[in-house]
C-alpha positions as CSV (number, residue, x, y, z in Angstrom):
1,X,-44.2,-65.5,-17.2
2,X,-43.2,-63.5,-20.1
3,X,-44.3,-60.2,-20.5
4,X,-44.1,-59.1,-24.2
5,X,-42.9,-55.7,-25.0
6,X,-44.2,-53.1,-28.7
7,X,-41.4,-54.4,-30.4
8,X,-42.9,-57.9,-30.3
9,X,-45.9,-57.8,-30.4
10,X,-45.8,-55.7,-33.6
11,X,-43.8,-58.6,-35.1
12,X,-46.8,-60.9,-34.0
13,X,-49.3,-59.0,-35.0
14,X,-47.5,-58.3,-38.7
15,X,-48.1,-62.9,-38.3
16,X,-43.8,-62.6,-38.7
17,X,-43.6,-66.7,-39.2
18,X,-40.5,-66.8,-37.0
19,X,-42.4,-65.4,-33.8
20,X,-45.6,-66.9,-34.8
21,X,-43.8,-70.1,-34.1
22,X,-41.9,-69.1,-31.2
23,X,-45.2,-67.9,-29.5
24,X,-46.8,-71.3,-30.3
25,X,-43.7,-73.0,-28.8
26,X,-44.9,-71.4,-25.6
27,X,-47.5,-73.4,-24.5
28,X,-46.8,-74.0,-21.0
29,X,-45.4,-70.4,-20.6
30,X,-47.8,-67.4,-19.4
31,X,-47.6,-64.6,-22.1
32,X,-48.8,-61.5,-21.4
33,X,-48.0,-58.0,-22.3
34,X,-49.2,-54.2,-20.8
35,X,-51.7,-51.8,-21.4
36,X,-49.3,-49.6,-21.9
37,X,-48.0,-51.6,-24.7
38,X,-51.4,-51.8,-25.8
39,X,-51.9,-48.2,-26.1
40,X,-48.7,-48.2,-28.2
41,X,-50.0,-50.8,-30.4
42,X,-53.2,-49.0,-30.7
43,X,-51.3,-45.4,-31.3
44,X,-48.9,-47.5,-34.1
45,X,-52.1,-48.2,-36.1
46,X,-53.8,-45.0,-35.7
47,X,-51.1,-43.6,-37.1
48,X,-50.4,-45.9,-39.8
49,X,-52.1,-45.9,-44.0
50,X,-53.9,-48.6,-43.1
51,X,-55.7,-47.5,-40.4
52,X,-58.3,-50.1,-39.9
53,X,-57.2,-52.8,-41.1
54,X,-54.1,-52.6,-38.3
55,X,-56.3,-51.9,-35.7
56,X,-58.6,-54.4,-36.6
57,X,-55.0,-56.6,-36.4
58,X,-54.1,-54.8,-33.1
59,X,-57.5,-55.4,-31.8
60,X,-57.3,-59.4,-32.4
61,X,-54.0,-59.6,-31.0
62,X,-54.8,-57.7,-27.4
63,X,-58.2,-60.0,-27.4
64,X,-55.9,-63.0,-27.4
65,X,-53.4,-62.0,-25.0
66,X,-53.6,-61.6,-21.3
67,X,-53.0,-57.3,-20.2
68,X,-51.1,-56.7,-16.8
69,X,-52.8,-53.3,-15.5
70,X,-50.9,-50.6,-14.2
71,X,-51.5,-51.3,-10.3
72,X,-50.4,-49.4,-6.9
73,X,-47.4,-52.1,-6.6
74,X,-46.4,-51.4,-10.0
75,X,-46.4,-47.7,-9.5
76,X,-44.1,-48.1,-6.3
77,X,-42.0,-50.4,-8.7
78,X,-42.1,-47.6,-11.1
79,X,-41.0,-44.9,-8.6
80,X,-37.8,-46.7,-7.6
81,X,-36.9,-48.1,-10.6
82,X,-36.9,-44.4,-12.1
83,X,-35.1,-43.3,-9.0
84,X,-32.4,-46.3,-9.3
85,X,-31.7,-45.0,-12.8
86,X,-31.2,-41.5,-12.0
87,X,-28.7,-42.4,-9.4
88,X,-26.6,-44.3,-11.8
89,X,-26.9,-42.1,-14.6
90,X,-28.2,-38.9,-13.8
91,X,-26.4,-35.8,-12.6
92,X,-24.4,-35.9,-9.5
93,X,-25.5,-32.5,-8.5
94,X,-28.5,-32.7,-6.4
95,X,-29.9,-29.1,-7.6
96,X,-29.3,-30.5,-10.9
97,X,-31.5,-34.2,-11.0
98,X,-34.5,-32.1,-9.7
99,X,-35.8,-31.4,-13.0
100,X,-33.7,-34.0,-15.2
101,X,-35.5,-35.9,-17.6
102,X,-34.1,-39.9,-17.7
103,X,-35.7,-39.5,-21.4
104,X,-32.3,-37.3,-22.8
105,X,-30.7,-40.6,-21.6
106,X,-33.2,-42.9,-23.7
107,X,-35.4,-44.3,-21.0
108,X,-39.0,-43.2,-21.8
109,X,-41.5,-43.0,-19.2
110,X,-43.6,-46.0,-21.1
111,X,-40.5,-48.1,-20.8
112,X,-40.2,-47.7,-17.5
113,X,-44.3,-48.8,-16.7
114,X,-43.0,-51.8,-18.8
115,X,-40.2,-52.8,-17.3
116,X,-41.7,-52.2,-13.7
117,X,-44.5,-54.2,-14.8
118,X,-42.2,-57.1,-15.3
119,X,-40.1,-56.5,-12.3
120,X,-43.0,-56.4,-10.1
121,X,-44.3,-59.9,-11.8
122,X,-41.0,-61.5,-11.9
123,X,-41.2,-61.9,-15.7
124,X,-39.2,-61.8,-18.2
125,X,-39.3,-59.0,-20.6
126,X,-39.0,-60.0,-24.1
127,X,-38.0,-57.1,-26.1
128,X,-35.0,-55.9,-28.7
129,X,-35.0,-52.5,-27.0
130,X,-31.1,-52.1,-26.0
131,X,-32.4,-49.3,-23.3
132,X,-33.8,-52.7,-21.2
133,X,-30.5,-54.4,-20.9
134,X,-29.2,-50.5,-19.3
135,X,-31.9,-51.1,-17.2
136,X,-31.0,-54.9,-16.5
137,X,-27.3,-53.6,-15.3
138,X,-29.2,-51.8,-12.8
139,X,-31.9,-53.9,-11.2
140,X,-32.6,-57.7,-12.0
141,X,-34.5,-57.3,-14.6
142,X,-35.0,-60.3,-17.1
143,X,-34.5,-59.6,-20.7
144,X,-34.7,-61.8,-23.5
145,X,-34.5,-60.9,-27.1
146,X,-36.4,-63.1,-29.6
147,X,-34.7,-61.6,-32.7
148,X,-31.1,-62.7,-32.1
């Protein structure tokens, strides 16, 4: 399974020719991506100057893709994959990780749901966000990177 991470699916849903094709290569493969990708998606267009049209673009995309809910598995995948990254690069001081945010380091909280998603679903996460290969040299995590 490959689980498809913002930065790709904004290349697929911009019809980028190069991932067009590599997602129609796929055809044995199950793609998928989150909802919390989804919401990203959906915030990227909200935000955007042309508003409707990219969510109407958004909108087809997540229609044709399968969504991997956040579920109780995932959450326990989420708490110890948090914790694993705090032990390797969060303080040492005990009274100090209490209220340390993994974000200073570059791990946001929506990264995390993504990659534990994957983990939990033995999938490979196909993004070009650098902070998922930290996270690879911590847990197994599968990365692959369609714009190299």
């Amino acid at each position: 399974m490959l689980l498809l991470d913002t930065n790709h699916c904004f290349r697929i849903v911009a019809r980028e020719p190069a991932f067009l094709a590599r997602l129609q290569s796929l055809s044995n493969e199950h793609v998928a991506t989150s909802v919390i990708v989804a919401g990203e998606l959906r915030y990227g267009a909200s935000i955007s100057q042309r508003k409707d049209e990219n969510l109407s673009s958004v909108e087809q995309f997540l229609d044709a893709i399968a969504l991997i809910p956040i579920t109780g598995r995932i959450a326990v995948r989420y708490g110890s994959l948090k914790g694993a990254l705090l032990e390797k690069f969060g303080p040492r001081e005990r009274a100090s990780r209490r209220g340390f945010d993994l974000a200073t380091l570059g791990f946001s909280d929506n990264d995390l749901w993504i990659a534990a998603s994957a983990l939990q679903r033995g999938a490979t996460l196909v993004s070009a966000d650098s902070d998922f290969q930290r996270i690879a040299n911590v847990v197994p995590l599968d990365v692959d990177d369609w714009t190299r």
